[in-house]
VMD Tcl script that draws the C-alpha trace (Angstrom):
set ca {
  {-79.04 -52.10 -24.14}
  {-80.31 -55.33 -22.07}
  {-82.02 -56.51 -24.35}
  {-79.71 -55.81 -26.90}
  {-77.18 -57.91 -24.86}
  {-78.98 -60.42 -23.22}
  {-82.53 -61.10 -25.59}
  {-80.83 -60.28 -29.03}
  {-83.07 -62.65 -30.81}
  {-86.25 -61.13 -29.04}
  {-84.75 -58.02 -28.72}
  {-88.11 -55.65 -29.65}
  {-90.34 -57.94 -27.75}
  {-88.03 -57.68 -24.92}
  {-87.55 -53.62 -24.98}
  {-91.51 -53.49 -25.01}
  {-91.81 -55.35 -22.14}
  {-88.75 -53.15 -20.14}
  {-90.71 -50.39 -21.27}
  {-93.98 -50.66 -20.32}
  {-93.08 -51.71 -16.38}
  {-93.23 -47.30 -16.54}
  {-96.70 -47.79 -16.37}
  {-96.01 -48.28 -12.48}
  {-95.81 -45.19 -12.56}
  {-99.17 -44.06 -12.71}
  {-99.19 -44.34 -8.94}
  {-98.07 -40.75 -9.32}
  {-101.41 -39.46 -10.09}
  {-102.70 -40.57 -6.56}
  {-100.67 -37.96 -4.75}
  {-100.94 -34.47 -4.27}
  {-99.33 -32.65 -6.08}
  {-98.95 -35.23 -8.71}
  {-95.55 -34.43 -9.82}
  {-92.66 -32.87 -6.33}
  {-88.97 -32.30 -7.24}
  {-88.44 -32.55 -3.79}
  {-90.24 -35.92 -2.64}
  {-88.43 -39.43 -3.11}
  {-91.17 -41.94 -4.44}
  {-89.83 -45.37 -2.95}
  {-91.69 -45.18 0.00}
  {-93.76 -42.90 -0.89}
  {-96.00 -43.80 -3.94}
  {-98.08 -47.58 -3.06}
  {-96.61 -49.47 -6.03}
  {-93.51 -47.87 -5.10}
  {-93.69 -48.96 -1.17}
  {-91.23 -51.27 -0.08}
  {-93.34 -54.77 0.21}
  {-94.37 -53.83 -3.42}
  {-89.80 -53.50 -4.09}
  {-89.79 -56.61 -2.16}
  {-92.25 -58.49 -4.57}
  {-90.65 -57.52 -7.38}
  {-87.25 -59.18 -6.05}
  {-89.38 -62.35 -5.43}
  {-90.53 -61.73 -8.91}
  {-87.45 -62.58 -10.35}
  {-87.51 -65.91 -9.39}
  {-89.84 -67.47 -11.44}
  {-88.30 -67.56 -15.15}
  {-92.36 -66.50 -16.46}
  {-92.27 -62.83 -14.43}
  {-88.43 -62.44 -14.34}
  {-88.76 -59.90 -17.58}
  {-91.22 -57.98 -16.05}
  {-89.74 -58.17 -12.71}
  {-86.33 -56.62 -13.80}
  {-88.11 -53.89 -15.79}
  {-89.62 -53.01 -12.07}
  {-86.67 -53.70 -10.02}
  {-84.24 -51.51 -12.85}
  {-87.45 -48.95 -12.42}
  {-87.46 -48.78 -8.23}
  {-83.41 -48.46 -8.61}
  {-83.51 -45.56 -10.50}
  {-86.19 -44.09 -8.53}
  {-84.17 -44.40 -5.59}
  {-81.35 -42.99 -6.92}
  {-83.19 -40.07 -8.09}
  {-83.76 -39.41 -4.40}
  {-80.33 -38.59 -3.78}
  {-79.74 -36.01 -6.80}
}
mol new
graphics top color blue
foreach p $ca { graphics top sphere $p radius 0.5 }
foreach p [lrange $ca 0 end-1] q [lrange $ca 1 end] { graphics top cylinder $p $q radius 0.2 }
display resetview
């Protein structure tokens, strides 16, 4: 849908992009057990810590990594989210 709305020219480029910023989430495979219903991963997981949220907000300020850097930041605000469901 955002890139539907906002990158309609570049619109599969630009859902590629969104899409592989889930590849921060092979930080899962570091913990043990890989996969707990039960454990929030902001915080938890290292590209998931909080400096590593806060350089994805600085991210966004440079027009090069914005893409990429709203991918990650629409990624860490649905992880957090999840932590409360």
């Amino acid at each position: 849908m955002y890139s539907f709305v906002f990158f309609r020219d570049k619109m599969l480029r630009t859902w590629l992009i969104l899409s592989a910023t889930m590849i921060v989430d092979v930080d899962h495979l570091l913990a043990n057990p890989i996969y707990d219903p039960n454990r929030c991963s902001v915080g938890f997981h290292p590209l998931h810590s909080y400096v590593a949220i806060a350089t994805y907000i600085l991210l966004l300020i440079p027009k090069k990594t914005r893409l990429v850097a709203t991918g990650l930041v629409i990624h860490m605000a649905l992880d957090y989210l999840d932590c409360f469901v």
